[in-house]
FIZAVO-803175 format. One record per residue (C-alpha): residue number from 1; residue in three letters; x, y, z. Coordinates in Angstrom, 3 decimals. Layout:
num	residu	xx	yy	zz
NUM	ALA	X	Y	Z
...
***
This chain:
num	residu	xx	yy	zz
1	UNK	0.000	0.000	0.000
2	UNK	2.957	2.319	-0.375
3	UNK	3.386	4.437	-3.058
4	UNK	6.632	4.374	-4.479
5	UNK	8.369	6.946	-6.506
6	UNK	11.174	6.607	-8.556
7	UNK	14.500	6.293	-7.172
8	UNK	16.363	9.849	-6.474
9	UNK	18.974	10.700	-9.229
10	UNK	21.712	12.076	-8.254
11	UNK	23.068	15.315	-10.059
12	UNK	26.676	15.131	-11.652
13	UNK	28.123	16.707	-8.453
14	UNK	26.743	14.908	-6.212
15	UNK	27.788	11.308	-6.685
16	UNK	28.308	10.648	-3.338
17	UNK	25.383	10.854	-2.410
18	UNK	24.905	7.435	-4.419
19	UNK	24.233	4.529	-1.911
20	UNK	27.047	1.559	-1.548
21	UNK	25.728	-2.214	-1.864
22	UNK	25.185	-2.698	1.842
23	UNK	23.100	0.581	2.189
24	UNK	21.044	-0.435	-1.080
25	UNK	20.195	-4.459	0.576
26	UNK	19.325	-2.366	4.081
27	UNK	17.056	-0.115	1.661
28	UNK	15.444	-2.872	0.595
29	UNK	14.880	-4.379	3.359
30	UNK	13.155	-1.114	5.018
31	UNK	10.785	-0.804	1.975
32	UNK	9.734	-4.781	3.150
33	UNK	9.470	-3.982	6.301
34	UNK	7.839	-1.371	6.035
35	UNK	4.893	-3.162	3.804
36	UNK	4.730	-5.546	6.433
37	UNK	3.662	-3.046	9.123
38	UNK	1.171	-1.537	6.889
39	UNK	0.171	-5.057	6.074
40	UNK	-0.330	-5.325	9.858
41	UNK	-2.277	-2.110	10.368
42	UNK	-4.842	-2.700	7.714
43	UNK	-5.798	-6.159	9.793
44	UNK	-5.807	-4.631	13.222
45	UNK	-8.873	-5.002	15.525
46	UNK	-6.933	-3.624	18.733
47	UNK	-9.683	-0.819	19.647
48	UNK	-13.328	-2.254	19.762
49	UNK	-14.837	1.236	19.581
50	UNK	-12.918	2.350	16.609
51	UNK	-13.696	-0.741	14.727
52	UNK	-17.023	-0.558	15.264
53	UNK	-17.275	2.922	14.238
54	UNK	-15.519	2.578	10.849
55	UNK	-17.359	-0.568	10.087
56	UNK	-20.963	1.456	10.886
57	UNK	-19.871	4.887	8.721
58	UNK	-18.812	2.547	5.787
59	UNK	-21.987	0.611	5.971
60	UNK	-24.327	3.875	6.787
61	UNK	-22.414	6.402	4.495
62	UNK	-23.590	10.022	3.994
63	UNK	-25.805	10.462	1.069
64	UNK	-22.939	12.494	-1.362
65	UNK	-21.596	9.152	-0.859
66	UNK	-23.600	6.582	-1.198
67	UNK	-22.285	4.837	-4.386
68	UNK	-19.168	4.885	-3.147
69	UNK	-17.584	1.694	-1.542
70	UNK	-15.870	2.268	1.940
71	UNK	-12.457	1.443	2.148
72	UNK	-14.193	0.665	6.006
73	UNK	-10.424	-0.220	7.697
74	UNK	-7.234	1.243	9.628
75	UNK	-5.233	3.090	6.540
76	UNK	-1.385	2.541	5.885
77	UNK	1.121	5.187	5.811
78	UNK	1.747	6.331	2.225
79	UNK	5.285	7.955	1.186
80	UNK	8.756	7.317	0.211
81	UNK	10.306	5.122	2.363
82	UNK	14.182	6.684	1.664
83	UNK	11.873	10.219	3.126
84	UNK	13.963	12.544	4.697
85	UNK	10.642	14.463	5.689
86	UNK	8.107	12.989	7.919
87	UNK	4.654	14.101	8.595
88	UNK	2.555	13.021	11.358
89	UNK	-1.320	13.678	11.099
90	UNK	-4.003	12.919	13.902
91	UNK	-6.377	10.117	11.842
92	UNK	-8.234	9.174	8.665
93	UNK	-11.537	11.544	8.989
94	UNK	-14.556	9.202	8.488
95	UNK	-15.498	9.910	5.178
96	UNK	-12.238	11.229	4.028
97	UNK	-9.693	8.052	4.045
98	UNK	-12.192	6.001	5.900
99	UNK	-13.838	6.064	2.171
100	UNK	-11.081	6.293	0.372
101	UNK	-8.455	3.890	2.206
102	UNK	-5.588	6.681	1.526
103	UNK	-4.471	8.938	4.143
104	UNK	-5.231	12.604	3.652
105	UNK	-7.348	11.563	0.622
106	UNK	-10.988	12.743	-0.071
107	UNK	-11.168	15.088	2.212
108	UNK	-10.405	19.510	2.709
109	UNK	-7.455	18.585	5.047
110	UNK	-6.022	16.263	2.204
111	UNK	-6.625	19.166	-0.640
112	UNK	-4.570	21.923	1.573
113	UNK	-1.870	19.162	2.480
114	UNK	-1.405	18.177	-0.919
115	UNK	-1.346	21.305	-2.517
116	UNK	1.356	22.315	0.154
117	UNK	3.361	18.806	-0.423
118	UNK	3.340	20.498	-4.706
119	UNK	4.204	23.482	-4.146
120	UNK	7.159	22.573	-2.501
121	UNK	8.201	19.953	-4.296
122	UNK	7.336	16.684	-2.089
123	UNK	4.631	15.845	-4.796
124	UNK	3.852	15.034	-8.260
125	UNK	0.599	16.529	-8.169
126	UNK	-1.522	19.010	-6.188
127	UNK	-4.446	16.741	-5.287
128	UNK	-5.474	13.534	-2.918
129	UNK	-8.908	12.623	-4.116
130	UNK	-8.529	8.533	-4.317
131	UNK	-6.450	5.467	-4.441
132	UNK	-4.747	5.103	-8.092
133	UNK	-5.006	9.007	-8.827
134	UNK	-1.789	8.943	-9.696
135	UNK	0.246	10.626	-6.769
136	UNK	3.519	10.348	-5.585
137	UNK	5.078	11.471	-2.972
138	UNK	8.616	12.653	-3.182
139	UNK	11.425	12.448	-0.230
140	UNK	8.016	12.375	2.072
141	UNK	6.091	9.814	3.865
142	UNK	2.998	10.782	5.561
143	UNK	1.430	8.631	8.732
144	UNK	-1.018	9.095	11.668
145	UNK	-1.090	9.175	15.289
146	UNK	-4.428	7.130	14.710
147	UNK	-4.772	4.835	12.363
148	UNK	-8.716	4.482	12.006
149	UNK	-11.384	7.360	12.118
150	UNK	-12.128	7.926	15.751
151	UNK	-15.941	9.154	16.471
152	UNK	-16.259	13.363	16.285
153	UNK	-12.194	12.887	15.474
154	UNK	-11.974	12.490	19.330
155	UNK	-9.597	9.338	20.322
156	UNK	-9.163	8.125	23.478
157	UNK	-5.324	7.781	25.622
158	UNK	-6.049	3.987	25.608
159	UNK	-6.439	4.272	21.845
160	UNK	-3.396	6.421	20.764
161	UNK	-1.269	4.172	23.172
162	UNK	-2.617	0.867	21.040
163	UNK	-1.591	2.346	18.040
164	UNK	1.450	4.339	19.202
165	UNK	3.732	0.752	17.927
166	UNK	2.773	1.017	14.687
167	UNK	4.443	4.354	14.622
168	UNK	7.570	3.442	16.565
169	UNK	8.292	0.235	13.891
170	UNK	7.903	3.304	11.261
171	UNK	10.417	5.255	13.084
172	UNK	12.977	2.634	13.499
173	UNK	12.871	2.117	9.858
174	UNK	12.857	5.798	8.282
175	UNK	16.242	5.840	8.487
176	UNK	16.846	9.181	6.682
177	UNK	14.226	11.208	8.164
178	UNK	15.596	14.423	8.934
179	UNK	12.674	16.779	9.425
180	UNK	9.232	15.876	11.406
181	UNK	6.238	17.906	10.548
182	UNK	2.942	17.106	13.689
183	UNK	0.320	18.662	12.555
184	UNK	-2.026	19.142	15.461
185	UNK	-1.167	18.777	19.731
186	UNK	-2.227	14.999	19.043
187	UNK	0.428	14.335	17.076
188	UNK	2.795	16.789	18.457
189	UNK	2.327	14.910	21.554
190	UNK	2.329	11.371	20.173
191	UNK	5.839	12.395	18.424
192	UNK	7.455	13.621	22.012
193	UNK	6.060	10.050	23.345
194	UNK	7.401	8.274	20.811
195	UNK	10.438	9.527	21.072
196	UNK	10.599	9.583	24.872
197	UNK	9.700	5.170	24.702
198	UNK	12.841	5.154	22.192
199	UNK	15.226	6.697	24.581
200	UNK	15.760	10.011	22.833
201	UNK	16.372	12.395	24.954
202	UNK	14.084	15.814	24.680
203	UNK	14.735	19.152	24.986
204	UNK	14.749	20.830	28.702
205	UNK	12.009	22.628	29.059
206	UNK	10.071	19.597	27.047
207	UNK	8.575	21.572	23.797
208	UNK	5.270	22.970	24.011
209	UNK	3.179	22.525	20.810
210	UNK	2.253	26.223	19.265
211	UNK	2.015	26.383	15.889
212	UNK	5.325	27.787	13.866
213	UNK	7.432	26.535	16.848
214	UNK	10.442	24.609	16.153
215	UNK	12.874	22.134	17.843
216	UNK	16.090	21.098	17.348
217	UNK	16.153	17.347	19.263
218	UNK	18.843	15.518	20.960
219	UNK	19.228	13.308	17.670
220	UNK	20.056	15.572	15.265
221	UNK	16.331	15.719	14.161
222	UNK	14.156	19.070	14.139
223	UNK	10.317	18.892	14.816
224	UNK	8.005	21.370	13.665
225	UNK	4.378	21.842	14.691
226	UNK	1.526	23.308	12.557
227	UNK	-1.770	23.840	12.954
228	UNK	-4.048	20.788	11.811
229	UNK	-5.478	21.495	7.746
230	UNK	-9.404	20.900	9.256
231	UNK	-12.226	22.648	8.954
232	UNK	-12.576	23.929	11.886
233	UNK	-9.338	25.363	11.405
234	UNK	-9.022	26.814	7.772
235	UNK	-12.736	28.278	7.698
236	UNK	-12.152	29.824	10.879
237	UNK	-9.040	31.316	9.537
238	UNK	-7.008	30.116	12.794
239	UNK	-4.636	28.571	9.898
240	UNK	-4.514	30.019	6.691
241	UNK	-2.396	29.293	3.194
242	UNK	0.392	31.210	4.212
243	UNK	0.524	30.091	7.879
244	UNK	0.184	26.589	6.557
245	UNK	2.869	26.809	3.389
246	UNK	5.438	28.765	5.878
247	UNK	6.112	25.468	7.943
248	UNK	6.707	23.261	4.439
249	UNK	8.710	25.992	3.168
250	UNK	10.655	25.869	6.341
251	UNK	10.707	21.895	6.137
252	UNK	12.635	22.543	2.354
253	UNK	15.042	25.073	3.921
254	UNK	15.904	22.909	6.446
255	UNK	16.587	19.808	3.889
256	UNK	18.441	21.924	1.399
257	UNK	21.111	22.255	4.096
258	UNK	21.342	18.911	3.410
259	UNK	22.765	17.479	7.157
260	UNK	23.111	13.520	7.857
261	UNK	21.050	12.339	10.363
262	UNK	18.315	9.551	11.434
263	UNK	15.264	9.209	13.707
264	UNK	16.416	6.056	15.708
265	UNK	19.199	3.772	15.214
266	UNK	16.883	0.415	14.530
267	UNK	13.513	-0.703	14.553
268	UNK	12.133	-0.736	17.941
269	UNK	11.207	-4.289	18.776
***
């Protein structure tokens, strides 16, 4: 379930940047591993609640889409699995990738993340609207605090820490991720746990979400937080275009500079 873009060409003058033999089999080996967890999440019946409520909006649906047929499970992560950019979301919304099976697909958040993701280069395209649409996501890989549509897009602790390993495995297996956008407190939060259960040491004071903040972490890594693309958010103006396009263009800055540097040293078991 993850896309895959073509491999990144190096320019002329920057050849080293080419990967040896043992960094191309350890590659691979991500991109399997990786499948596998998504393989994992698309199965998973850990929450009761949140099963039951993706099952009943798939079955239900809303009338705009009632010929549609509900992807109706957790959603994988979707990006490039070499991503030096990570972006952490809250959860599918219930007729967004709940429908569509795609994260950030089918939904207002997924138009103003995409069209952010194009304008700065980390996609082929400036629209999410469903599976086999054609996009591609470049040096990016997107995932979720949440992995299935929670009811009014309010989770419970007990849920987030069910689905927090998911997102630890991804961690221990982005190996070039450089950058960390959380869009939202959720995820914010969910990041600064996920790091804290890896043993990587935060920041003293521990960072306080606010959107536009950023934070250099113990690893090497910087974390920025944004507001989340919803509704509730963009119609009320509380995030708008520019807000919202300021943190990406920051996240291209920040990779141009083009440091070495990893989330976690392995996969956490």
């Amino acid at each position: 379930m993850i896309t895959q873009p073509r491999p990144r060409v190096c320019a002329p003058r920057e050849r080293a940047c080419r990967p040896t033999l043992h960094e191309m089999q350890a590659l691979s080996g991500n991109r399997q591993a990786l499948a596998q967890v998504q393989t994992e999440v698309i199965h998973c019946i850990r929450c009761p609640r949140l099963t039951r409520y993706r099952e009943q909006v798939a079955t239900v649906k809303v009338r705009r889409y009632r010929d549609w047929e509900y992807w109706g499970r957790p959603i994988p992560s979707l990006g490039d699995p070499d991503a030096r950019l990570l972006i952490l979301g809250l959860a599918p919304a219930a007729h967004g990738g709940n429908r569509t099976g795609r994260i950030f697909t089918g939904d207002r958040s997924g138009d103003w993340l995409c069209r952010a993701l194009y304008v700065f280069g980390f996609a082929n395209q400036p629209t999410s609207t469903a599976r086999g649409d054609g996009l591609e996501l470049k040096d990016c890989y997107i995932t979720a605090a949440l992995r299935c549509a929670p009811p009014q897009n309010k989770p419970t602790p007990q849920e987030l820490t069910s689905c927090r390993p998911y997102l630890l495995r991804e961690l221990g297996l982005l190996r070039k991720v450089r950058v960390v956008v959380a869009l939202g407190r959720i995820a914010f939060d969910t990041f600064l746990r996920a790091c804290h259960e890896t043993g990587v040491a935060l920041p003293r004071p521990r960072p306080r979400f606010a959107h536009g903040a950023r934070f250099r972490l113990t690893n090497g890594l910087t974390l920025l937080a944004s507001y989340h693309p919803s509704q509730q958010n963009t119609l009320t103006r509380r995030l708008t275009r520019a807000m919202f396009h300021a943190t990406f263009r920051e996240a291209r800055r920040l990779l141009s500079q083009r440091r070495e540097g990893t989330i976690f040293a392995r996969s956490p078991s």
